[in-house]
TILOGU-134353 format. One record per residue (C-alpha): residue number from 1; x, y, z. Coordinates in nm, 4 decimals, always signed. Example, Ala and Ser with C-alpha at 12.3 -4.5 7.8 and 13.67 -1.06 7.14 Angstrom:
BEGIN
node num: 1 | xx: +1.2300 | yy: -0.4500 | zz: +0.7800
node num: 2 | xx: +1.3670 | yy: -0.1060 | zz: +0.7140
//
This chain:
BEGIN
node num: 1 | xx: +0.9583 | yy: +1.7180 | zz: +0.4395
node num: 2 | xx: +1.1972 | yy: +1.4658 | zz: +0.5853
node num: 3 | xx: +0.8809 | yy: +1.3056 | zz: +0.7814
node num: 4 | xx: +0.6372 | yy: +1.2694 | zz: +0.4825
node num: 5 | xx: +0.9389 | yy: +1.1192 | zz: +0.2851
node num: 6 | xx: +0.9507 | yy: +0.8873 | zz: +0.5546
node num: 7 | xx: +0.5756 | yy: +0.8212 | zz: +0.6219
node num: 8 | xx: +0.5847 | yy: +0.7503 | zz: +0.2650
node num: 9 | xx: +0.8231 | yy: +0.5206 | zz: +0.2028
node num: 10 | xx: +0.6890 | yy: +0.2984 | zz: +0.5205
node num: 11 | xx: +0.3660 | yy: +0.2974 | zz: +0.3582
node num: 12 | xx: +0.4978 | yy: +0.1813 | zz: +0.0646
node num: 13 | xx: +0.7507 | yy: -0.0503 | zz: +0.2003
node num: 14 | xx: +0.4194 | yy: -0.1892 | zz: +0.4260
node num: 15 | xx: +0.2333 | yy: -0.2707 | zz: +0.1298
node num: 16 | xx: +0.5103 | yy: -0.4313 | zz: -0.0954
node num: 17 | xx: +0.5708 | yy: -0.6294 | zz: +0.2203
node num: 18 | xx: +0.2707 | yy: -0.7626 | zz: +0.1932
node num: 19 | xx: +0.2019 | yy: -0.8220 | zz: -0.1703
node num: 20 | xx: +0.4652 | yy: -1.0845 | zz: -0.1224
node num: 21 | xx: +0.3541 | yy: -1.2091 | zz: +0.1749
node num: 22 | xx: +0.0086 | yy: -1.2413 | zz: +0.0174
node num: 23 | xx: +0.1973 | yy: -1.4556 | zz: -0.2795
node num: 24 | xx: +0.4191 | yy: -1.6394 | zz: -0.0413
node num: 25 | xx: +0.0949 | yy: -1.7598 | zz: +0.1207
node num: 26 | xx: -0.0581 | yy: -1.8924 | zz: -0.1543
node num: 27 | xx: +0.2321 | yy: -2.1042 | zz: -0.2995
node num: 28 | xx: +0.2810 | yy: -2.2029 | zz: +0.0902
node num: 29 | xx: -0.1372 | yy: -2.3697 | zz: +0.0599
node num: 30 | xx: -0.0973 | yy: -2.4893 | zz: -0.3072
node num: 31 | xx: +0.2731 | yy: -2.5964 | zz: -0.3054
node num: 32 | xx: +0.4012 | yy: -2.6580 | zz: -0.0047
node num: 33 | xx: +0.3075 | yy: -3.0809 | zz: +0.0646
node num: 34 | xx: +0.4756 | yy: -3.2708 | zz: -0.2377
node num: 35 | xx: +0.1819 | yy: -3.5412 | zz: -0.1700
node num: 36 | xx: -0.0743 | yy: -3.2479 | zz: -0.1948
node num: 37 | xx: -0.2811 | yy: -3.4202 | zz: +0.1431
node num: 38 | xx: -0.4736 | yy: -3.0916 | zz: +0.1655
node num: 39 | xx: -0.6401 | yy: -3.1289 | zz: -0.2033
node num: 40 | xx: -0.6545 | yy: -3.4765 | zz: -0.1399
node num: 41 | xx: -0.8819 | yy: -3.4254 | zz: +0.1768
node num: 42 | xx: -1.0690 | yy: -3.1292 | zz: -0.0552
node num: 43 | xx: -1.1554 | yy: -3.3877 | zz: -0.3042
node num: 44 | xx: -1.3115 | yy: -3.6277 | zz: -0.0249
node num: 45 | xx: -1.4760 | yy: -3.3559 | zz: +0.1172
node num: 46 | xx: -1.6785 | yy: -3.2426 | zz: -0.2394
node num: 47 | xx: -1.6829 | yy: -3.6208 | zz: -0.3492
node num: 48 | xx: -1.5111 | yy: -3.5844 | zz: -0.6561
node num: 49 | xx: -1.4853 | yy: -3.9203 | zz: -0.6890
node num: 50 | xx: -1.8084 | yy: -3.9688 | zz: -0.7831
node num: 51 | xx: -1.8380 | yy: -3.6943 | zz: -0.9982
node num: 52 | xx: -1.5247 | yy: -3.8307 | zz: -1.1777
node num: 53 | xx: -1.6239 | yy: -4.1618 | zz: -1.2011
node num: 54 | xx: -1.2249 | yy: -4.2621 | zz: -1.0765
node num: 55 | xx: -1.0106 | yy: -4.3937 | zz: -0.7819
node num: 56 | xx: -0.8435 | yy: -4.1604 | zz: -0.5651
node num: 57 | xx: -0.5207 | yy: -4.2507 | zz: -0.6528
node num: 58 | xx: -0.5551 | yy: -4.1870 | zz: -0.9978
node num: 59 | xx: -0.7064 | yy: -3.8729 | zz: -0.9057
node num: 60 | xx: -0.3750 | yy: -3.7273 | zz: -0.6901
node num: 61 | xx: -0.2026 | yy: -3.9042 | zz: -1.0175
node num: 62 | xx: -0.3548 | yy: -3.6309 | zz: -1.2244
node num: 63 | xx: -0.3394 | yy: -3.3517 | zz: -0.9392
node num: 64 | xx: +0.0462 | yy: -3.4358 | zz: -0.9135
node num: 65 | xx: +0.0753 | yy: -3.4171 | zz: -1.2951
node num: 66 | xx: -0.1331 | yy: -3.0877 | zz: -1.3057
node num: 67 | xx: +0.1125 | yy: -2.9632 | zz: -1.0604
node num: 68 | xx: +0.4292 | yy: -3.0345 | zz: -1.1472
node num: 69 | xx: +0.3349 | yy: -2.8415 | zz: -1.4839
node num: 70 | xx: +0.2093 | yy: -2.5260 | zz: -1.3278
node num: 71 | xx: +0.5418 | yy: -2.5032 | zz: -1.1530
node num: 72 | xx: +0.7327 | yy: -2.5533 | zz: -1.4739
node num: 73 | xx: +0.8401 | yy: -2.8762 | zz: -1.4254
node num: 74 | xx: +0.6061 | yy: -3.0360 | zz: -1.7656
node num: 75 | xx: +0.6352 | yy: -2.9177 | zz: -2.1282
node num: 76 | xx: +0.3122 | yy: -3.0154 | zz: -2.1559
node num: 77 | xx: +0.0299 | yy: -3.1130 | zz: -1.9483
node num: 78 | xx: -0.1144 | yy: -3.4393 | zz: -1.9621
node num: 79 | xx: -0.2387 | yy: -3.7428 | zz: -1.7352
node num: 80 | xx: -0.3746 | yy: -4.0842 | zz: -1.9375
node num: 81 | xx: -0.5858 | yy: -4.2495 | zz: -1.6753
node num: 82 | xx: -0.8640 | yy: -4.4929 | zz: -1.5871
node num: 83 | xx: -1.1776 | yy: -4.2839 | zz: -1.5881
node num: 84 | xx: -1.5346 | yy: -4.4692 | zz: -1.5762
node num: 85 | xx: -1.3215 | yy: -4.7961 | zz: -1.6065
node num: 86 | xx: -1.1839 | yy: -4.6993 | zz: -1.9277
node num: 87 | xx: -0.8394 | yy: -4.5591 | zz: -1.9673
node num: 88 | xx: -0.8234 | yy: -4.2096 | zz: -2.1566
node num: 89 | xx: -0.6662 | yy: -3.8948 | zz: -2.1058
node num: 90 | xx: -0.7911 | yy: -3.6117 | zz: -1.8441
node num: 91 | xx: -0.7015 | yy: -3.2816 | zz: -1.9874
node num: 92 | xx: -0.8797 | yy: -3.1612 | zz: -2.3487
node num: 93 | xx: -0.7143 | yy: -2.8794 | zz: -2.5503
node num: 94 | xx: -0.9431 | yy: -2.6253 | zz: -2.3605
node num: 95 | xx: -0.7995 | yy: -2.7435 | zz: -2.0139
node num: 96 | xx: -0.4014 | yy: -2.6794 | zz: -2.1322
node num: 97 | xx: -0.4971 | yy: -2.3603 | zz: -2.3096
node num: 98 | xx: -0.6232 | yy: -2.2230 | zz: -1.9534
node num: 99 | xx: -0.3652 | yy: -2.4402 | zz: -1.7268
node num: 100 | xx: -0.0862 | yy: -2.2711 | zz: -1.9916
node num: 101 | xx: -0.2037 | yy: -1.8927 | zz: -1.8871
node num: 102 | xx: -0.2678 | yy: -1.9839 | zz: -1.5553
node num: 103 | xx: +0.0775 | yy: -2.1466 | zz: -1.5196
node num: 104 | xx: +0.2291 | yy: -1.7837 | zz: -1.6208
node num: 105 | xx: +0.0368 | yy: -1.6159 | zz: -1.3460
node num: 106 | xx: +0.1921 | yy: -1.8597 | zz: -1.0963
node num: 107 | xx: +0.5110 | yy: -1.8868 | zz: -1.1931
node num: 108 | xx: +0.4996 | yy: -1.5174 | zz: -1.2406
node num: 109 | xx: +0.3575 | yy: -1.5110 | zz: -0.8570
node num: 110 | xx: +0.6768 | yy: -1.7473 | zz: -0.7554
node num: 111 | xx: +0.8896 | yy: -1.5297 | zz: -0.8907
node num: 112 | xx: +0.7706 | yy: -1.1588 | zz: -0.8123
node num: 113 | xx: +0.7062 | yy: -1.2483 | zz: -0.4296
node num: 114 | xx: +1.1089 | yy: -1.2183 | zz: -0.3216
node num: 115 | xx: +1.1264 | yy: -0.9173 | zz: -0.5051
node num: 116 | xx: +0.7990 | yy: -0.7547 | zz: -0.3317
node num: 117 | xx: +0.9115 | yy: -0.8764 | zz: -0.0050
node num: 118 | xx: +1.3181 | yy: -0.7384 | zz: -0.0191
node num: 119 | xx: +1.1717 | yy: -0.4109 | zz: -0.2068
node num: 120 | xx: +0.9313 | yy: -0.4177 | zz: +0.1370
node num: 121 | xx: +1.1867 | yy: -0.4885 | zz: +0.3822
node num: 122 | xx: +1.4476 | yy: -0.2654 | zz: +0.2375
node num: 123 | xx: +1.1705 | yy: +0.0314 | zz: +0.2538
node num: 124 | xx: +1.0714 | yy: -0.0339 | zz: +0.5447
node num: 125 | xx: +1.4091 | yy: -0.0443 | zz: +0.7159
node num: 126 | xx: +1.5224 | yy: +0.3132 | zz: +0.5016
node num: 127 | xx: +1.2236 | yy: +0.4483 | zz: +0.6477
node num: 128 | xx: +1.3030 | yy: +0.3554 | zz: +0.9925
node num: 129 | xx: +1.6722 | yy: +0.4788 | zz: +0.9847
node num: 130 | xx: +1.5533 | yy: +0.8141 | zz: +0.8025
node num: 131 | xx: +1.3224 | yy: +0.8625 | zz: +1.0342
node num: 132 | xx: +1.4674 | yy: +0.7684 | zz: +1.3835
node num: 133 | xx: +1.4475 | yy: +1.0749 | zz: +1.6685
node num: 134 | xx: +1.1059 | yy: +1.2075 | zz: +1.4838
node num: 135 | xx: +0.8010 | yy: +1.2019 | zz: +1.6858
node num: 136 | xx: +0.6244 | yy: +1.1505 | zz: +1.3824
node num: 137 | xx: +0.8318 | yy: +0.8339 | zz: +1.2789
node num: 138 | xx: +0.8339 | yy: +0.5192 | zz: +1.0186
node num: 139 | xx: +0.5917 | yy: +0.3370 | zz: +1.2496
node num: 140 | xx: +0.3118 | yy: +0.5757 | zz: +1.1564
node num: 141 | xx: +0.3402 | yy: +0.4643 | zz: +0.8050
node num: 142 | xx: +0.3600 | yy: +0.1041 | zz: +0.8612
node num: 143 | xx: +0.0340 | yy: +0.1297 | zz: +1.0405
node num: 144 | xx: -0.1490 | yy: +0.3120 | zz: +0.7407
node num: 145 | xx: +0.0044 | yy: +0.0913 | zz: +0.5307
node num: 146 | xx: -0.1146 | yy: -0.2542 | zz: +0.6639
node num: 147 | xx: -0.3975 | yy: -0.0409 | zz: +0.8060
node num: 148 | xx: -0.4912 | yy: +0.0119 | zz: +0.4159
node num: 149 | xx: -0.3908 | yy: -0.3731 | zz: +0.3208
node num: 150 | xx: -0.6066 | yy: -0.5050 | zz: +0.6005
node num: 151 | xx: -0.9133 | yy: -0.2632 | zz: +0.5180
node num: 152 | xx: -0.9321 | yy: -0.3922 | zz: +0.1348
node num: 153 | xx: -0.8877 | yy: -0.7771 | zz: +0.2511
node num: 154 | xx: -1.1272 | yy: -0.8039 | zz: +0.4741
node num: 155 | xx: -1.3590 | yy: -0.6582 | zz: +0.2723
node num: 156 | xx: -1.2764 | yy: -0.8936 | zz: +0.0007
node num: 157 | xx: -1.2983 | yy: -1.1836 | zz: +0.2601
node num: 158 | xx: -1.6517 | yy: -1.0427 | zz: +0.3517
node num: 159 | xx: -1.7632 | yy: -1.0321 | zz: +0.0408
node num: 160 | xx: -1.6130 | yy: -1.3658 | zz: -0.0345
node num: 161 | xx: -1.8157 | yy: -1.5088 | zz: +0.2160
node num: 162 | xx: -2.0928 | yy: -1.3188 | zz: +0.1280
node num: 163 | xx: -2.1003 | yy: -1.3917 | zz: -0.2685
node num: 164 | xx: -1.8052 | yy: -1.5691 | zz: -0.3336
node num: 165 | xx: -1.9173 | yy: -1.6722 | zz: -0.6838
node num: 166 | xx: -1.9381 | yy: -1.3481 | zz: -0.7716
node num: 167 | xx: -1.5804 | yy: -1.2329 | zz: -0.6567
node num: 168 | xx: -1.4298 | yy: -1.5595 | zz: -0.8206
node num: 169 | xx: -1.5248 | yy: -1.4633 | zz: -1.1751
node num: 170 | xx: -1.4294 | yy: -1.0898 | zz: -1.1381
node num: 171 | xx: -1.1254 | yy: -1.2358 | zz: -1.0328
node num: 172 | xx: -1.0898 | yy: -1.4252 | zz: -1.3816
node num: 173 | xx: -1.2207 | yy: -1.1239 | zz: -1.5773
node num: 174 | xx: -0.9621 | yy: -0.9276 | zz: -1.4032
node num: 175 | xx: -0.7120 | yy: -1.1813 | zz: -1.5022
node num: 176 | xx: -0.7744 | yy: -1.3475 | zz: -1.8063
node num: 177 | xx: -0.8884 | yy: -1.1770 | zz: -2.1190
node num: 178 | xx: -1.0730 | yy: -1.5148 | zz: -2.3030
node num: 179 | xx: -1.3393 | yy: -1.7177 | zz: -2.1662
node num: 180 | xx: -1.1460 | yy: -2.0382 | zz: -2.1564
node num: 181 | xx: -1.1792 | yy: -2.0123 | zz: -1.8012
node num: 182 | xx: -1.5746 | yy: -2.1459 | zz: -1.8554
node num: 183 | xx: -1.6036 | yy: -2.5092 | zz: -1.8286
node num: 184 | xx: -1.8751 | yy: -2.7423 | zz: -1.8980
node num: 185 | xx: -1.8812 | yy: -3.0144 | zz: -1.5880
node num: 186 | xx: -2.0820 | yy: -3.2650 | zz: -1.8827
node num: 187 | xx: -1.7795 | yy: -3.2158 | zz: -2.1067
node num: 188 | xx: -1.4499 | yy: -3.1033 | zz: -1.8789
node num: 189 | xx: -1.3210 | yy: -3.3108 | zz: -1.5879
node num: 190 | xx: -1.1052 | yy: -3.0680 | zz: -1.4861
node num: 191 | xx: -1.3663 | yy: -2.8392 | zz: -1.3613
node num: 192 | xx: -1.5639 | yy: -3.1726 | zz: -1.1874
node num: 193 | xx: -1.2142 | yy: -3.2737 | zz: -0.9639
node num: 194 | xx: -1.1775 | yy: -2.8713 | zz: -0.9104
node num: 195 | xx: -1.5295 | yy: -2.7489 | zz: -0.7833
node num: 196 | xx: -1.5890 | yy: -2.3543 | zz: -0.6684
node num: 197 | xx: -1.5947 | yy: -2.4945 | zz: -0.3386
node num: 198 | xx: -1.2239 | yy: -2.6105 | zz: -0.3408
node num: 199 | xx: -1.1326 | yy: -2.2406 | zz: -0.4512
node num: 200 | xx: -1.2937 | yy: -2.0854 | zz: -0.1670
node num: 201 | xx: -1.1362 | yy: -2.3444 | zz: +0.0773
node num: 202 | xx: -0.8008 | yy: -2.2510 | zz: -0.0771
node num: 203 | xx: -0.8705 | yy: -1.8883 | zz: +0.0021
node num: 204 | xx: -0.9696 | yy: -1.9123 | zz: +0.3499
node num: 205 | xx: -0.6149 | yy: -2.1176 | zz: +0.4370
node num: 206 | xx: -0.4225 | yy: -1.8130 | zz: +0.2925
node num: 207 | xx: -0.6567 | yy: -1.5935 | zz: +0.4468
node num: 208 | xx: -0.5610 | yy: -1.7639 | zz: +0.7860
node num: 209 | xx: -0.1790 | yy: -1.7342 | zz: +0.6593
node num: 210 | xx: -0.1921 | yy: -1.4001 | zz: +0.5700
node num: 211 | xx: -0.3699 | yy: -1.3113 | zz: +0.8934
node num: 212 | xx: -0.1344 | yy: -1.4557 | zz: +1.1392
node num: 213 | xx: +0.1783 | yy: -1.2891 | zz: +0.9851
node num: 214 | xx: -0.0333 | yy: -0.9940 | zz: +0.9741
node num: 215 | xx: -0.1174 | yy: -0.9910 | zz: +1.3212
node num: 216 | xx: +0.2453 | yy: -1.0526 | zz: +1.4598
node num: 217 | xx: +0.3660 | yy: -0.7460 | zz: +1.1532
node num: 218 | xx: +0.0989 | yy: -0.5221 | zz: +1.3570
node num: 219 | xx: +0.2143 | yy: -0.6200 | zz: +1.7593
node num: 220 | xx: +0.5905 | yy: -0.5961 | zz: +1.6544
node num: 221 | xx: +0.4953 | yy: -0.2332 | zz: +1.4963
node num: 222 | xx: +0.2813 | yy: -0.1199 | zz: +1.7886
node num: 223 | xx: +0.5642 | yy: -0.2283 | zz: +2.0395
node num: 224 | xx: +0.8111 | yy: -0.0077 | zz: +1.8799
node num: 225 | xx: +0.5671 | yy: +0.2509 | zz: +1.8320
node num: 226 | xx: +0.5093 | yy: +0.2408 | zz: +2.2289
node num: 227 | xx: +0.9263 | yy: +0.2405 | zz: +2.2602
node num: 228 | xx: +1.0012 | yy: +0.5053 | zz: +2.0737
node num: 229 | xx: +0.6974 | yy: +0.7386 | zz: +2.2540
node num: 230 | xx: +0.8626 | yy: +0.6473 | zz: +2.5871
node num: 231 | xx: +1.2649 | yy: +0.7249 | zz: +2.4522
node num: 232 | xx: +1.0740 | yy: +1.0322 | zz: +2.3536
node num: 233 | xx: +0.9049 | yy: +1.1043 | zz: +2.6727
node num: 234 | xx: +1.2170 | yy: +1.0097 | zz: +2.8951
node num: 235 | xx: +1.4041 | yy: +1.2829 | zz: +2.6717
node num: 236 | xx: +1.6597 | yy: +0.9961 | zz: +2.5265
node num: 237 | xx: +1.6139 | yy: +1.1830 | zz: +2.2033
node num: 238 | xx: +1.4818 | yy: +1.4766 | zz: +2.0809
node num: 239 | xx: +1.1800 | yy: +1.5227 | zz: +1.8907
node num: 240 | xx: +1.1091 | yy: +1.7438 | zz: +1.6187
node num: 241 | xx: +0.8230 | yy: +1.9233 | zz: +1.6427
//
């Protein structure tokens, strides 16, 4: 009993673990550079510039603005600026009435990923004090538990790659319950400086986040898996059968 409690709770304390780690990666690619250089090299990249018709400092004048409101730091969101030579503002009523939901998600994200990461840590750490001296011990739960993580991201990063399109609007179905989330490029801005191809970028950088901790999570498990076989072997503890 004592060893399924604690298979259990590893497994559990795995995957809360890395819910937050999941979060903390994506406020790490979104939020981390005050100047935002990595959307600013994004927007070079798909030519936005063009397809705004602006400079791009008054395009990281809007990103900036956009930002510091989906972190809470803007009432409102807003950004009067020159666009096509004329000066006007970016967002319509359609933009802040999506920005304003997603804002909740990611201030909801900012605040829910210490929670899922002490919740994960302090599992993980009962777990491994419950379950010291068993042969089957915490570190067989950790493994099914990132095992599990690992086996339903990669398959969302090869579908990603495969259809991406497709998983980035069951991803707003999933989310959102309007279709404000639809934008007209002839009529929105906000969906010309923000192209599909951004979002996918953005993905594969916490992808590569998420991956690295992930790997160093697994090694660091394995190790003390191979300890504790050897204490076992060596007869440093006993083992129950």
């Amino acid at each position: 009993m004592r060893e399924k409690i604690t298979f259990w709770m590893a497994v559990m304390g795995t995957i809360s673990f890395f819910i937050g780690i999941l979060f903390l990666s994506f406020e790490v690619t979104v939020f981390s550079d005050s100047e935002y250089g990595f959307l600013k090299k994004e927007y070079q990249k798909y030519n936005v510039q063009d397809d705004l018709e602006m400079e791009m400092p008054d395009i990281m004048f809007v990103t900036k603005e956009m930002m510091s409101y989906l972190k809470g730091e803007r009432e409102e969101l807003s950004a009067v600026t020159m666009i096509g030579g004329i000066e006007k503002e970016f967002f319509n009523e359609q933009d802040r009435f999506h920005m304003e939901e997603v804002q909740k998600l990611m201030l909801g994200v900012h605040d829910s990923q210490y929670l899922f990461l002490a919740a994960g840590v302090f599992l993980m750490a009962a777990a491994g004090l419950l379950g010291y001296g068993q042969k089957k011990n915490s570190a067989n739960g950790m493994l099914a538990g990132i095992g599990l993580f690992l086996a339903i991201t990669i398959a969302g990063i090869i579908f990603g790659a495969l259809n991406f399109e497709t998983l980035f609007r069951w991803f707003h179905l999933l989310l959102f319950d309007n279709d404000k989330w639809l934008f007209d490029p002839a009529t929105d801005y906000m969906i010309r400086m923000l192209p599909e191809g951004l979002f996918m970028d953005i993905a594969f950088r916490i992808g590569l986040i998420f991956a690295a901790v992930a790997v160093v999570f697994l090694v660091l498990v394995l190790s003390w898996k191979i300890i504790v076989r050897r204490r076992e072997d060596s007869g440093i503890y006993s083992s129950e059968k």
